[in-house]
DSSP file (Angstrom, degrees, kcal/mol; ACC not computed):
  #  RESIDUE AA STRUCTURE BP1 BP2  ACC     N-H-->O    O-->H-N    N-H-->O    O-->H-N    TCO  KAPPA ALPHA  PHI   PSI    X-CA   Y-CA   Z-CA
    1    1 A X              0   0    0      0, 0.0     2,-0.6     0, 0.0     0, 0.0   0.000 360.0 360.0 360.0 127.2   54.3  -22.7    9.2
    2    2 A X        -     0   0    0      1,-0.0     0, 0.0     0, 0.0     0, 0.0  -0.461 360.0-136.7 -81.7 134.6   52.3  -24.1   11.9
    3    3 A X        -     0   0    0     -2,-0.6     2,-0.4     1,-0.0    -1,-0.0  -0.419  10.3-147.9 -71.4 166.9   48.8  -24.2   12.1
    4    4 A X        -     0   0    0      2,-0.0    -1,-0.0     4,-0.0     0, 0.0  -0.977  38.6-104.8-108.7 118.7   47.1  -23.2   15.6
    5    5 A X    >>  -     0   0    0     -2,-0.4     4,-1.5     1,-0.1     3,-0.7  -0.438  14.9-127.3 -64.7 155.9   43.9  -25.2   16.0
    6    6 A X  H 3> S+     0   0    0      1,-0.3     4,-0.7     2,-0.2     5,-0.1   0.902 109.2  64.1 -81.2 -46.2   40.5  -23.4   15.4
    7    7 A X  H 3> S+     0   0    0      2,-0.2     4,-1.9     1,-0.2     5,-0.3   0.630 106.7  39.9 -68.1 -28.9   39.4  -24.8   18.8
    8    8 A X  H <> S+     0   0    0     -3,-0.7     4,-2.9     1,-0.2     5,-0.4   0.941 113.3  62.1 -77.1 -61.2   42.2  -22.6   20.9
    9    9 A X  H  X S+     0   0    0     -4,-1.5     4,-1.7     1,-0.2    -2,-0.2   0.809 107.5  37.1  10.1 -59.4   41.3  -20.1   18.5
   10   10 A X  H  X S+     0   0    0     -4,-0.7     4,-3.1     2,-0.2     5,-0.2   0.919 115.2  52.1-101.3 -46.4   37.8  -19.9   19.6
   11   11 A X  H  X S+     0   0    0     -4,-1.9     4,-1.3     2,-0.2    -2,-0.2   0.863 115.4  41.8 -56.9 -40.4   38.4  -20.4   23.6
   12   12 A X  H  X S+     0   0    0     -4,-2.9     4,-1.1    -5,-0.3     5,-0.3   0.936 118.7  48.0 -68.6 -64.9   41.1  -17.6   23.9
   13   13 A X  H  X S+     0   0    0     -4,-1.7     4,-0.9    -5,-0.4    -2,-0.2   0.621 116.8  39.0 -62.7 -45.0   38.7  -15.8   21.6
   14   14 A X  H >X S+     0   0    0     -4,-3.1     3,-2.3     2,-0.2     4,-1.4   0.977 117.1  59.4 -76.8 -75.0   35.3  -16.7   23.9
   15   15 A X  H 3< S+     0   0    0     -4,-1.3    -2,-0.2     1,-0.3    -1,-0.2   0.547 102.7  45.4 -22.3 -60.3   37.6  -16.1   26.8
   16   16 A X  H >X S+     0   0    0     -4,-1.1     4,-2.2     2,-0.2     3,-0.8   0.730 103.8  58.8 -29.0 -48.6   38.5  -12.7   26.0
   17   17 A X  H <X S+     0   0    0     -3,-2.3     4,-2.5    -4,-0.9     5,-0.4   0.962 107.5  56.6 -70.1 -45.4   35.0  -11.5   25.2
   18   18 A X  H 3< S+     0   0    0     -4,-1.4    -1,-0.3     1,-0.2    -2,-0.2   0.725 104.7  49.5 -69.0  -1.8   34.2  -12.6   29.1
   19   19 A X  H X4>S+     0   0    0     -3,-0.8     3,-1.7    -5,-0.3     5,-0.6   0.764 111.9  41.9 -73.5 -44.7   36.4  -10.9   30.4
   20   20 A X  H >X5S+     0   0    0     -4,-2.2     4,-2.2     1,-0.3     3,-1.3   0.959 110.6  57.1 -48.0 -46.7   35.7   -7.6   28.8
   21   21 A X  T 3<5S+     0   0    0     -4,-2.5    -1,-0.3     1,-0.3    57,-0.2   0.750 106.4  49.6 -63.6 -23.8   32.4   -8.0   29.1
   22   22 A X  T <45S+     0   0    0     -3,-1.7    -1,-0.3    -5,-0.4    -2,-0.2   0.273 124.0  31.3 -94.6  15.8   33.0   -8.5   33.1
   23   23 A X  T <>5S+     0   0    0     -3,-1.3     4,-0.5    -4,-0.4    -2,-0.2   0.513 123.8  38.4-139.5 -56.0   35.3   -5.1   33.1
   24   24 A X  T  <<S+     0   0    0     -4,-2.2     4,-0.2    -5,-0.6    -3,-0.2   0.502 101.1  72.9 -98.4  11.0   34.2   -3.0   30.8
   25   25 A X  T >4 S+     0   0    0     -5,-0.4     3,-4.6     1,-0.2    -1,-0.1   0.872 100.7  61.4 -70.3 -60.5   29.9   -3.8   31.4
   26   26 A X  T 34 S+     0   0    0     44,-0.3    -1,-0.2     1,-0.3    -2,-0.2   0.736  95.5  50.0 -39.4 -19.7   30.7   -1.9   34.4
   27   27 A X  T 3< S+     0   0    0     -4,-0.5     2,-0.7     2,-0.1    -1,-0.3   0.507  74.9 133.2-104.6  17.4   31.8    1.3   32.9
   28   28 A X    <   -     0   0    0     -3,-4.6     2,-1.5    -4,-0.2    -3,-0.1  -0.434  69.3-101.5 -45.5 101.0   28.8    1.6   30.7
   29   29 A X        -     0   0    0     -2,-0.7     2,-4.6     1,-0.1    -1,-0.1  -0.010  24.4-156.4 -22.6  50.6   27.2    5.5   30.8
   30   30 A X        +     0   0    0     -2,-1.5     2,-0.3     3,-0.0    -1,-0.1   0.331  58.0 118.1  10.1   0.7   24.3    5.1   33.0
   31   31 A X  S    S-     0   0    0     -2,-4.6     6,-0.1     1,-0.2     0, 0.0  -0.796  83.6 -75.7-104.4 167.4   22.9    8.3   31.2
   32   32 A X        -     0   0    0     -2,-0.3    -1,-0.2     4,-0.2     2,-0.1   0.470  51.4-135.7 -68.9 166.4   19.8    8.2   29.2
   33   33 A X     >  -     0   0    0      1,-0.1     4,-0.6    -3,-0.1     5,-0.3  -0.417  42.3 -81.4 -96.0-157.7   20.2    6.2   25.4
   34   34 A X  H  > S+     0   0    0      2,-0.2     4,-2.6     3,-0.1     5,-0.2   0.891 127.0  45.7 -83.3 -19.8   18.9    7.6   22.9
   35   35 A X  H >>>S+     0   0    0      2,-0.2     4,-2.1     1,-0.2     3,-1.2   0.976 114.2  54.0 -72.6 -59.7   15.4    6.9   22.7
   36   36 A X  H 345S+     0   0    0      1,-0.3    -1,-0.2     2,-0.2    -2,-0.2   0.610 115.4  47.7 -31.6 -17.6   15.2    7.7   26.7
   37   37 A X  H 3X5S+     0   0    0     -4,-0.6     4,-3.1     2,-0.2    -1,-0.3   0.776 109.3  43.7 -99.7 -43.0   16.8   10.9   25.4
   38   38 A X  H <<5S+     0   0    0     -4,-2.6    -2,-0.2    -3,-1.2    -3,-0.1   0.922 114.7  53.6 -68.4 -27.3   14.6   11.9   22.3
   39   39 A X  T  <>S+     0   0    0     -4,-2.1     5,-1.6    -5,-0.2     6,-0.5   0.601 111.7  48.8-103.1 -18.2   11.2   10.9   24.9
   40   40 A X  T >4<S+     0   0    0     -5,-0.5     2,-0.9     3,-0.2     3,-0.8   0.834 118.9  39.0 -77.0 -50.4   12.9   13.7   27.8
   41   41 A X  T 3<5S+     0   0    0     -4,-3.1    -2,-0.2     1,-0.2    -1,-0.1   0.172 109.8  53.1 -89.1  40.9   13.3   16.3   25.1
   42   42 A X  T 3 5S-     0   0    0     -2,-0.9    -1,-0.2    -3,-0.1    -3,-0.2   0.385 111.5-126.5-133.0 -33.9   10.2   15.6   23.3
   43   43 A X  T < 5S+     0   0    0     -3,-0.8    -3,-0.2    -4,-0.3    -2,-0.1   0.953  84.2 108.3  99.9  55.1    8.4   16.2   27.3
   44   44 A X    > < +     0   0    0     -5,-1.6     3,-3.2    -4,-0.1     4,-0.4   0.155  34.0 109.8-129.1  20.6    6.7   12.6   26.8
   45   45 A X  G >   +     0   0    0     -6,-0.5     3,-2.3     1,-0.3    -5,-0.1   0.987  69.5  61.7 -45.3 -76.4    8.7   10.8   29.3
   46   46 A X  G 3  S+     0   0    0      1,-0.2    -1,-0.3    -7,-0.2    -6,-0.1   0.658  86.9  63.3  -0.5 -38.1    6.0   10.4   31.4
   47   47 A X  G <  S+     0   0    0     -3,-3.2    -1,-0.2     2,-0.1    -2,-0.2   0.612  76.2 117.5-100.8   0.2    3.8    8.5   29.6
   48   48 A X    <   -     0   0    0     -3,-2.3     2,-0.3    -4,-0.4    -3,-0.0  -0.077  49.7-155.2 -58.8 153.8    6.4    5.3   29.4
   49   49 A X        -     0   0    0      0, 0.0     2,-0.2     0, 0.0    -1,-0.1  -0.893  24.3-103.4-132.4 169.8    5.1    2.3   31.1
   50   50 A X        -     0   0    0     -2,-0.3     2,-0.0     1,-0.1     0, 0.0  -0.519  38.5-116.3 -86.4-177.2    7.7   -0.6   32.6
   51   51 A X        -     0   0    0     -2,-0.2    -1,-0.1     0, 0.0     3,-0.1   0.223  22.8-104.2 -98.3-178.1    8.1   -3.5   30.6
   52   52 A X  S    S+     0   0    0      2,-0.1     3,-0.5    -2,-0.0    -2,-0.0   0.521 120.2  52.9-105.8 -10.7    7.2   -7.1   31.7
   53   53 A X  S    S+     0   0    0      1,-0.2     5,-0.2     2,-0.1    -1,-0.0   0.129  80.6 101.9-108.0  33.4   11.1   -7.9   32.3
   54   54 A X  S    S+     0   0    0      1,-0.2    -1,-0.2     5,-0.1    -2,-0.1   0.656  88.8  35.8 -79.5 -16.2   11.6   -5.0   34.3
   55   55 A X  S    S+     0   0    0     -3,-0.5    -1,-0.2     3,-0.0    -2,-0.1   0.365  96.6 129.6-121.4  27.4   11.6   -6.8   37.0
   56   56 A X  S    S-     0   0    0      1,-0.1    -3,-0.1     2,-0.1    -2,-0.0   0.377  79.0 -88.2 -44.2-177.9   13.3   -9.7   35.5
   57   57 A X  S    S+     0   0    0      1,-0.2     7,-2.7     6,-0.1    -1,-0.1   0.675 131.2  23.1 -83.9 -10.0   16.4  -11.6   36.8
   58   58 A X  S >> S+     0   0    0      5,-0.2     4,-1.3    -5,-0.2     3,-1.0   0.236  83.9 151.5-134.1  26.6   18.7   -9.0   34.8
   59   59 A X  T 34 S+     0   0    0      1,-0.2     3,-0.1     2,-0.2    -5,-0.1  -0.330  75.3  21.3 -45.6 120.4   16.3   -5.8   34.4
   60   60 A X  T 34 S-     0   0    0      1,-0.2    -1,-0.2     3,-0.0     3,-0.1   0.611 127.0 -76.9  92.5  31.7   18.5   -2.8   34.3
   61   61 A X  T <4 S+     0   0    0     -3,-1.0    15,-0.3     1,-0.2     2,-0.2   0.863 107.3 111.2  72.5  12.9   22.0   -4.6   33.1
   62   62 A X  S  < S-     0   0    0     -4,-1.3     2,-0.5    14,-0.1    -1,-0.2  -0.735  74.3-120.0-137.3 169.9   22.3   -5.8   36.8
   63   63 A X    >   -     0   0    0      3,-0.3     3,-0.8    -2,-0.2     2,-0.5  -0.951  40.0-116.0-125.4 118.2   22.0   -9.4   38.2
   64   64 A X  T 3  S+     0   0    0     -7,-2.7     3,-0.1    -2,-0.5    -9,-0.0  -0.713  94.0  27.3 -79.0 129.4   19.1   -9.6   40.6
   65   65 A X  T 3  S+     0   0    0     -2,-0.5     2,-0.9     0, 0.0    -1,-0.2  -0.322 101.6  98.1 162.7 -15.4   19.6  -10.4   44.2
   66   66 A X    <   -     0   0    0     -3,-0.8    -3,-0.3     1,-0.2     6,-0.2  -0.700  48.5-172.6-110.0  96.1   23.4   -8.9   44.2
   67   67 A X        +     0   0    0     -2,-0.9     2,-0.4     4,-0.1    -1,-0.2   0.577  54.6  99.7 -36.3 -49.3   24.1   -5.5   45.3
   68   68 A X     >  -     0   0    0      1,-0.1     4,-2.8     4,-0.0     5,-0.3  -0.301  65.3-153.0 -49.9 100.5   27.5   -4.8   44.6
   69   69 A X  H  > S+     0   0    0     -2,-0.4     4,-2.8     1,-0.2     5,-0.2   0.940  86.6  47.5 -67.0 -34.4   26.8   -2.8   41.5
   70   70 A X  H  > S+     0   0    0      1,-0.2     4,-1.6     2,-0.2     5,-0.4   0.972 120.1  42.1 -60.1 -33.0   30.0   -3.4   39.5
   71   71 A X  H  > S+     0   0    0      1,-0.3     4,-0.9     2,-0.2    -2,-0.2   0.905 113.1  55.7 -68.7 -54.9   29.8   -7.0   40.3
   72   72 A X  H  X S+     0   0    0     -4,-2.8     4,-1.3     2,-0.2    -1,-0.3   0.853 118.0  26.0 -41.1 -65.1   26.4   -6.8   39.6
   73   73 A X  H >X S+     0   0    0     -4,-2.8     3,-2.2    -5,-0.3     4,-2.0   1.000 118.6  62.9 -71.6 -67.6   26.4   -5.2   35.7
   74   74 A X  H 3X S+     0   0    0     -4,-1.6     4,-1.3     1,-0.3    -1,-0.2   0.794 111.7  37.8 -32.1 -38.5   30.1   -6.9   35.3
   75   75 A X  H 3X S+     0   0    0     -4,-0.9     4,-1.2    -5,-0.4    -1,-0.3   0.877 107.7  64.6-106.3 -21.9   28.1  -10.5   35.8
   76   76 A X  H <X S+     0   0    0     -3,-2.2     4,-1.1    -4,-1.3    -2,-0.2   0.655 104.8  40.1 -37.4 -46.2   25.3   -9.3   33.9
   77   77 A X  H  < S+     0   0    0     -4,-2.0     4,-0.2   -56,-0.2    -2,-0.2   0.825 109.6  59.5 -90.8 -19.5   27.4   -9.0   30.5
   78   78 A X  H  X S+     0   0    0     -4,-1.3     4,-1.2    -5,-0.3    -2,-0.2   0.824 109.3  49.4 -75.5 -37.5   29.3  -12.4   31.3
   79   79 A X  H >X S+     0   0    0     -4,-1.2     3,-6.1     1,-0.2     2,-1.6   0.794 117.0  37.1 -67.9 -96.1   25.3  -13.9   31.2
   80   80 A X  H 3< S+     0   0    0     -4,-1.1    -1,-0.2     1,-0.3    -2,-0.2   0.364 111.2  61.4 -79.1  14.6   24.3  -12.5   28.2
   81   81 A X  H 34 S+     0   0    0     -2,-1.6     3,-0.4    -4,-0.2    -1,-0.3   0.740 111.7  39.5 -72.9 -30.8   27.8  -13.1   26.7
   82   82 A X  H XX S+     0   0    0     -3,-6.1     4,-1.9    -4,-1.2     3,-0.9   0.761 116.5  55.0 -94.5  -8.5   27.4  -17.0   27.2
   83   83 A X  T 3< S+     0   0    0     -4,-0.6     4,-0.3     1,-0.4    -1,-0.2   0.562 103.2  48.3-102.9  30.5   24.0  -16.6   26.2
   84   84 A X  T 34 S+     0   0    0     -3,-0.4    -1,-0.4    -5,-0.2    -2,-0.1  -0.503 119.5  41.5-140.2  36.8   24.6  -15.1   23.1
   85   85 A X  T <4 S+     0   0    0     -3,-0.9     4,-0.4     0, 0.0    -2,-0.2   0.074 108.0  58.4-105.8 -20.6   27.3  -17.8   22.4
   86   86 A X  S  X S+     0   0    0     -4,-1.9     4,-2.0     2,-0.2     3,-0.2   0.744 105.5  53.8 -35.8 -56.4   25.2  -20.7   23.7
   87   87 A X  H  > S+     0   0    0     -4,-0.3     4,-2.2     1,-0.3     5,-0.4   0.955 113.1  45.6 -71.4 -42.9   22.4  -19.5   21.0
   88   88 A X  H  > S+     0   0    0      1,-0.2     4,-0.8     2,-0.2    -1,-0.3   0.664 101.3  55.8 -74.1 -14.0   25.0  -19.8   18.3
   89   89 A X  H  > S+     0   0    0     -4,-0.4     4,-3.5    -3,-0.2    -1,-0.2   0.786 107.1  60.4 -49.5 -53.3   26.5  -22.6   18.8
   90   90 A X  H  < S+     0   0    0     -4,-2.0    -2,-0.2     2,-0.2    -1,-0.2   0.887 101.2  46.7  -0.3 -84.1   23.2  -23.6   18.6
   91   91 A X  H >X S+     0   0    0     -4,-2.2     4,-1.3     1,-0.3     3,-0.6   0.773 107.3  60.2 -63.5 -39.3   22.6  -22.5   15.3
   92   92 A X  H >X S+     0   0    0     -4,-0.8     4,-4.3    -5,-0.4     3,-2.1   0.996 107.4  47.6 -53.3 -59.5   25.9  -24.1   14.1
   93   93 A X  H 3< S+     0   0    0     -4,-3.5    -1,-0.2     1,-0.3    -2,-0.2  -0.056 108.1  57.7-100.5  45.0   24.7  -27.6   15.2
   94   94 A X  H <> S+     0   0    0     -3,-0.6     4,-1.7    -2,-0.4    -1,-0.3   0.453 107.7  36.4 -24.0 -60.8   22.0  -27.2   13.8
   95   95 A X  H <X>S+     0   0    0     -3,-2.1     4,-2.1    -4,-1.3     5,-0.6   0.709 112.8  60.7 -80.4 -38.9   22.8  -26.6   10.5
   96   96 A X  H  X5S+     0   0    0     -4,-4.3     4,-1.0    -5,-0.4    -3,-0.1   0.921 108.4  47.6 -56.3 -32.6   25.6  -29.0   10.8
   97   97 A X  H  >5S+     0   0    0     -5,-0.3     4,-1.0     1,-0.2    -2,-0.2   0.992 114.9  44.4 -67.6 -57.4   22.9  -31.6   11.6
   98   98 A X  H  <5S+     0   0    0     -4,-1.7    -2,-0.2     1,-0.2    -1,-0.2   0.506 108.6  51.3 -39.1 -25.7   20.9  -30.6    9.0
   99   99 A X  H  <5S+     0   0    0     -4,-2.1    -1,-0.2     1,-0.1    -2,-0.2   0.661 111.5  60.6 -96.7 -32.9   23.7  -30.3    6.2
  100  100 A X  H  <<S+     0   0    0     -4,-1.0    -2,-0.2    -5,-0.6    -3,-0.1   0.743  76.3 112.1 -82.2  -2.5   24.5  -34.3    7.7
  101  101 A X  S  < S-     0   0    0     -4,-1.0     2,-0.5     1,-0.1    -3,-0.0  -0.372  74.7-118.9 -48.6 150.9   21.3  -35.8    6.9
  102  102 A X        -     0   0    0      1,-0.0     2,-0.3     0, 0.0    -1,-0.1  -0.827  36.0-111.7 -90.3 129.7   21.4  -38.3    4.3
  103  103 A X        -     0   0    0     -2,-0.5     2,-0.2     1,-0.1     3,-0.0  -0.568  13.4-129.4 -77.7 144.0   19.3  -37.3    1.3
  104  104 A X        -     0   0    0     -2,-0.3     2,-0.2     1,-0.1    -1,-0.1  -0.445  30.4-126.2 -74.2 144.1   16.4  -39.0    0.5
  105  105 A X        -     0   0    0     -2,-0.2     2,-0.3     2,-0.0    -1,-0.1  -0.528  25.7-136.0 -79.0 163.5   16.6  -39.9   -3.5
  106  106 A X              0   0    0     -2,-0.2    -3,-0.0     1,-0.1     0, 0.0  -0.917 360.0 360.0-123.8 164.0   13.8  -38.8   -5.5
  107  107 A X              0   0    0     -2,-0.3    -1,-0.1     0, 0.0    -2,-0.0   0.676 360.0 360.0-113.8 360.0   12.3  -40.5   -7.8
């Protein structure tokens, strides 16, 4: 049996998630979640203040400067898809560095 290498493995794999993530952000419920839900039927809605990354570069699932709203949300999950594989990658070579020190002997 042949093996597949893990590196096509992992590019179809990453590949896939960006595309979903550009197709399917857009069809995400725009109606309230649940905390937004418990804080209308609880009558304290009101008293919410914005955030400091409400008016960020992707405040509200949306890409600022770009209208088109599917395009918009759709390019929105494709950023925090790579950056949410960007940080883990990270974290791999990281550790990988860390497990490839040479130990110091003790004495």
């Amino acid at each position: 049996m042949k093996r597949t290498p893990i590196t096509l493995f992992v590019l179809l794999g990453v590949g896939l998630t960006l595309v979903l993530a550009f197709f399917v952000s857009p069809l995400a419920s725009s109606a309230p979640d649940g905390l937004e839900r418990v804080a209308i039927d609880q009558g304290f809605e009101g008293q919410a203040t914005e955030h400091a990354m409400a008016t960020g570069p992707l405040a509200d699932y949306s890409v600022a400067g770009i209208h088109e709203t599917w395009l918009s949300t759709g390019l929105s999950g494709v950023i925090g898809v790579v950056l949410c594989f960007a940080l883990a990658a990270a974290l791999v070579l990281a550790i990988r560095w860390v497990r490839r020190r040479p130990t110091v002997p003790t004495a």
